[in-house]
N, C-alpha and C positions, 0 to 999 in steps of 0.2 A: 568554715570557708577557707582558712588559710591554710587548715592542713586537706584540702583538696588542690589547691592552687601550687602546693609545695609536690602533691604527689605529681600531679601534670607536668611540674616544672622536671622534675627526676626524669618523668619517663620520657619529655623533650630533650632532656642532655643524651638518655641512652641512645631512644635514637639516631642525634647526631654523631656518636659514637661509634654507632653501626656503619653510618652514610660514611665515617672516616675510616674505619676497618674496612669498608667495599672498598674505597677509593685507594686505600695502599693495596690490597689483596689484585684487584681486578685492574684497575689503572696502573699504577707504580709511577713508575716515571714518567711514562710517556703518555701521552695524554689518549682516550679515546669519546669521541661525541658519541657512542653508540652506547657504551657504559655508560658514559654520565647522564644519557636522556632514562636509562634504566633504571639509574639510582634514584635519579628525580622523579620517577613513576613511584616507585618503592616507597620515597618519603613521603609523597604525597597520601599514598595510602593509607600508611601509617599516622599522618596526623591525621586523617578525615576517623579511623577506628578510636584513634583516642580522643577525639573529639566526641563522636559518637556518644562511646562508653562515659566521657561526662556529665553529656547530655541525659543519658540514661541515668545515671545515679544522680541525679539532682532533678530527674522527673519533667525535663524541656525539651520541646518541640526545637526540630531546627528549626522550624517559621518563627521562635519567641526567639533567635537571637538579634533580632533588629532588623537583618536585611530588607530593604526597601523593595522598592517594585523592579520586577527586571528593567523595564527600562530608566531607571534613576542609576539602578547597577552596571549595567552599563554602559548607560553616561560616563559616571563616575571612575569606571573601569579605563577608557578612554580615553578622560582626563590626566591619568595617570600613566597612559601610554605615551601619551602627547609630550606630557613633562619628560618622561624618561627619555625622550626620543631627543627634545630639545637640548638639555644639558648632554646628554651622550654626543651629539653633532658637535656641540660648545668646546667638550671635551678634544673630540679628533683637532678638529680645527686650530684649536691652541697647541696640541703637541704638532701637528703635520707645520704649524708656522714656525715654531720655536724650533723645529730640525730633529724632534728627539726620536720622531717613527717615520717610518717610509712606506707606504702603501702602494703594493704591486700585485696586479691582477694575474698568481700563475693560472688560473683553472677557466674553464668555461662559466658564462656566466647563468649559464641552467644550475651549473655545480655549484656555484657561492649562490644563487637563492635559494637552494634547497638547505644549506649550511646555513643559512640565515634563518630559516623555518623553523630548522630544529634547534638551534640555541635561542632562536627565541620564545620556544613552548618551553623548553629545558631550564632557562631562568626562570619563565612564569612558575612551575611546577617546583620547584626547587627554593625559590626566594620568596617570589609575592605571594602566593596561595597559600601556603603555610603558616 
């Protein structure tokens, strides 16, 4: 068990190792949402294969990993949005009081939701899902 947990762990750092060679290779300095929603596809992948392949060599069903009913999932999905969404307002709120950032609307506002779409699939894919 622990020298499976140890091999998973290896091939979790390599990966992140990858996502950081995209990220100077494709990215560099300047930043791109279009690259990063790509890299975050690519991880995700990645972890859902080695997931997989665990699954496989230890003989489990993805239904035997616990997940409950879609809708307890969710729920609980939700819950989790909810929180994220509170503390992140918690967050603007105290810097926009305390003078440390400034928020100014250059783009349309079809533009910043669509920008809002995609980092928000791009964190899901890239932080929570994995």
């Amino acid at each position: 068990m622990i020298a499976r947990i140890v091999v998973v762990l290896i091939f979790a750092i390599i990966f992140w190792r990858i996502v950081g060679i995209l990220n100077h290779v494709y990215i560099g300095e300047a930043y791109s949402r279009t690259i990063h929603f790509f890299i975050a596809v690519f991880l995700t992948l990645l972890n859902l294969i080695l997931v997989g392949i665990a699954l496989r060599v230890d003989k489990i069903e993805w239904k035997q990993l616990g997940f409950s009913t879609l809708r307890s999932n969710l729920f609980s999905f939700f819950v989790g949005l909810v929180s994220w969404i509170i503390l992140a307002l918690i967050g603007i709120v105290v810097c926009l009081k305390l003078g440390w950032v400034e928020i100014t609307l250059l783009s349309s506002l079809n533009y910043l939701m669509l920008s809002i779409l995609i980092l928000f699939i791009t964190v899901f894919l890239i932080e929570a899902l994995p």
